[in-house]
Structures are given as C-alpha cells and as structure tokens.
C-alpha positions in Angstrom: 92.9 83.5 45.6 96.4 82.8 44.1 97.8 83.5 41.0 97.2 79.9 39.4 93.7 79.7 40.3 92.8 83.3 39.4 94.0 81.9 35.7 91.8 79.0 36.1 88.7 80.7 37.4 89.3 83.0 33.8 89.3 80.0 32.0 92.8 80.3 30.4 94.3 77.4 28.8 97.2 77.0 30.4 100.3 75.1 28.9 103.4 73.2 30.2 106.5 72.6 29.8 109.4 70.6 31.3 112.9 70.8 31.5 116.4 70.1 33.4 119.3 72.5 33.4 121.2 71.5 36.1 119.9 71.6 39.7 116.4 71.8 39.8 116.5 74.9 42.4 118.2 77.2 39.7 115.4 76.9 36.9 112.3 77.4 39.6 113.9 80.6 41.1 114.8 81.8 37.8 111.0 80.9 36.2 109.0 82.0 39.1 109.6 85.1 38.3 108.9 84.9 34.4 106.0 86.9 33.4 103.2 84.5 32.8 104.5 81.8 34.9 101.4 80.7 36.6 103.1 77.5 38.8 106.5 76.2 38.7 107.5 72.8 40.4 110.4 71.2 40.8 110.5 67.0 39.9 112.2 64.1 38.3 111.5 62.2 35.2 113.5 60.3 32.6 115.1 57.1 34.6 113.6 53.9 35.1 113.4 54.2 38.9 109.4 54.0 39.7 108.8 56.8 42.3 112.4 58.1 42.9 113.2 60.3 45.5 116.1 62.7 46.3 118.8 60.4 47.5 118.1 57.6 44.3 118.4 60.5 41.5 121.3 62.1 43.3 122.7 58.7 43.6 122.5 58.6 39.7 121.2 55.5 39.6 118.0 56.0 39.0 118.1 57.6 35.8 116.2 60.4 36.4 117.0 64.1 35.3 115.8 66.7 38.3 113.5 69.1 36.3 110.9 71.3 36.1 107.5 71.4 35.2 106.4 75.4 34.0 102.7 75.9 34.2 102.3 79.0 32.1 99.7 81.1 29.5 101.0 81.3 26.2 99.2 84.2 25.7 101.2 85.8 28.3 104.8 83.9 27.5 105.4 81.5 25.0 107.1 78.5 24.5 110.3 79.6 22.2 110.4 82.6 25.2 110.7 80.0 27.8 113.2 78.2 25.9 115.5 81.5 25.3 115.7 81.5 29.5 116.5 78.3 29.4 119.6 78.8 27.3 120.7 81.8 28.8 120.3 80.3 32.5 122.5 77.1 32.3 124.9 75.7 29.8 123.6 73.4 27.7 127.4 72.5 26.3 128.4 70.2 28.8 127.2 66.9 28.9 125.5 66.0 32.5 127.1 68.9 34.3 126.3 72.5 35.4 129.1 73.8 37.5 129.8 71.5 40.2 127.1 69.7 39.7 128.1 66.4 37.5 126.1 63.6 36.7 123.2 62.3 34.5 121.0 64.2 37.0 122.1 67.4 36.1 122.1 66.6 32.5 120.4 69.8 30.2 117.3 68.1 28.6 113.5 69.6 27.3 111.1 67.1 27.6 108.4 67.8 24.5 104.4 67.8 25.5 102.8 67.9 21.7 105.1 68.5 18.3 105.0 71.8 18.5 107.3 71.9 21.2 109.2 69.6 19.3 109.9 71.5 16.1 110.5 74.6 18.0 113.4 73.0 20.4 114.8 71.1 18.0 114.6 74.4 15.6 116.2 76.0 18.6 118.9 73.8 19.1 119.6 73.9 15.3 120.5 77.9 15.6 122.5 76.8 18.1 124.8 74.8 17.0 125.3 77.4 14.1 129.0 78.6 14.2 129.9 81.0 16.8 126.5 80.9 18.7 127.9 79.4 21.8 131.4 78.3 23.2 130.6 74.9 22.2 127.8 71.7 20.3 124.3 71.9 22.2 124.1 69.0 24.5 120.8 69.1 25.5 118.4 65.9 24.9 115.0 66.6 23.4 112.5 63.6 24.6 109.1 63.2 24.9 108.0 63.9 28.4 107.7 60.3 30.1 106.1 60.0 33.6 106.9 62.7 35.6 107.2 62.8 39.5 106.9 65.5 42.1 109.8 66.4 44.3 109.7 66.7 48.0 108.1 69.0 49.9 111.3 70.7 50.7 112.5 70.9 47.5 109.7 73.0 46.6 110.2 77.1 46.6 113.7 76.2 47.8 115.1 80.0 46.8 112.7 81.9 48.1 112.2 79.6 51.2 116.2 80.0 51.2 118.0 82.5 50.4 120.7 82.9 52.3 121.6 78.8 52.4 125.1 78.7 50.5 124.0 77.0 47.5 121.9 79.3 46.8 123.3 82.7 48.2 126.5 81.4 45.5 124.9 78.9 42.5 120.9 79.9 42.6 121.2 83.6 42.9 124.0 84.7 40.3 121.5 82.6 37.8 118.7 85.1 39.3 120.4 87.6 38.6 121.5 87.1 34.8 118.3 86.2 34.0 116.7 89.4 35.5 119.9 91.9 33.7 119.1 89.9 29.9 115.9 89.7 30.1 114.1 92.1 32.1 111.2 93.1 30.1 110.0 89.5 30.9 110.1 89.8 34.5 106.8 89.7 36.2 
C-alpha cells in the first residue's frame, strides 16, 4: 500500500494546495520530500486554453501557469509551512521568470482553495514586502484556484525519474538542496 492510500485508509482529511514557482519540476522534487506530503503532481491552470498541454503552455499562449497541486495532512504540515518552502525555493521577485526560465508560464503564483488560504498568503506576502525582507516587491499572484489540468505522464516524478538530465543535475537539484540545508527538520 502507498503512502497516499495508507492516509486514506486512516481516514485523514487531507488538504491541497497549488502553486507555480517557476518550472513545475523544481517545486515537485523539492515537495516530495516535505514531511507530510502525501501526493504531489505537477499541472497547469490559470490560461484560457481548454485542456493545454506542454507545447501550448510553453508556447505562452495559452495562459496557463505550470504548477503544482500538494496533497498533504495538515496535521502533519501546514499550509503557512508549505508556503515558507515556497518562498525559500524560487524567487518570487521577478515577474514571470525563474532563472532562465521567462514567460507567463513560469510566473510565481498560489492559487487559494477556501479563505483561509487566502488570508494566510496574502498575510504572507504582506511580511514580505516589509523593508529588507527580500532583494525586492513580491510578485507572486494570489487567485483562486480555477480549473486545473494534469500534466503528462512524463512530466510526472521528473527528478527522481531523472536525475542526472541537465536541467535537473543544474536547475532542479541546487533547489533540492537549499530546501533540504534551511529546512531540514521538515524533511520526511
């Protein structure tokens, strides 16, 4: 039995959240290994394109932001938890970019599920853009989640299914690894 159905068999509410930091193979290797990460997927959502795929989000025509959806137990992780990764991992100061990366697909963005998550991002986001917190305004769009699509197979597990592939041997795992040196004590 895996992990995600062990926490359904215990009847644990599980929560979600979703969010785009850049490429959407960055944020699943960094959260899979977030304690009380049950499931992370990588998708699209926020353009107008019905069903996109790869090549029409990379395109940036679509509209669509890659993201990803974090299936977790908040009484294991919690939302403001998974947001401090998320802050840490990308850079939420430059407007639809991370690195090399440019384009509204790559833009930083939290898509809300109830107002809860609302307050808390946009309470986030606040501290922020307090002087001195970063190099920079915060960036980062706070919308309600709209309808959200699954990514290709292959996009799926993309780290761990490759490693050594030189995106992520020089983007995905340097993002690995600050997340594991800052916040260690929430590594699973």
């Amino acid at each position: 039995m895996n992990e995600k159905n062990e926490m359904t068999a215990k009847n644990i509410e599980l929560k979600q959240a979703s969010l785009g930091g850049g490429c959407f193979w960055c944020l699943e290797a960094v959260y899979q290994q977030v304690k009380g990460v049950v499931h992370v997927e990588s998708g699209y959502t926020g353009g107008q394109t019905l069903n996109p795929d790869y090549d029409s989000v990379c395109s940036g025509r679509s509209g669509h932001a890659e993201v990803v959806q974090i299936h977790y137990d908040p009484q294991l992780i919690t939302f403001k938890q998974l947001l401090e990764v998320f802050f840490v991992i990308h850079d939420p100061t430059t407007l639809n970019r991370q690195g090399n990366d440019v384009g509204t697909q790559y833009r930083s963005v939290i898509y809300y599920h109830d107002h809860d998550q609302k307050s808390q991002a946009s309470e986030m986001i606040r501290d922020l853009n307090q002087p001195d917190a970063l190099n920079g305004a915060v960036v980062t769009e706070l919308s309600e989640l709209p309808t959200y699509y699954k990514a290709e197979a292959y996009h799926q597990n993309y780290f761990v299914n490759h490693p050594d592939q030189g995106y992520c041997a020089f983007v995905v795992s340097p993002k690995v690894e600050k997340f594991r040196k800052t916040f260690s004590a929430l590594i699973r």
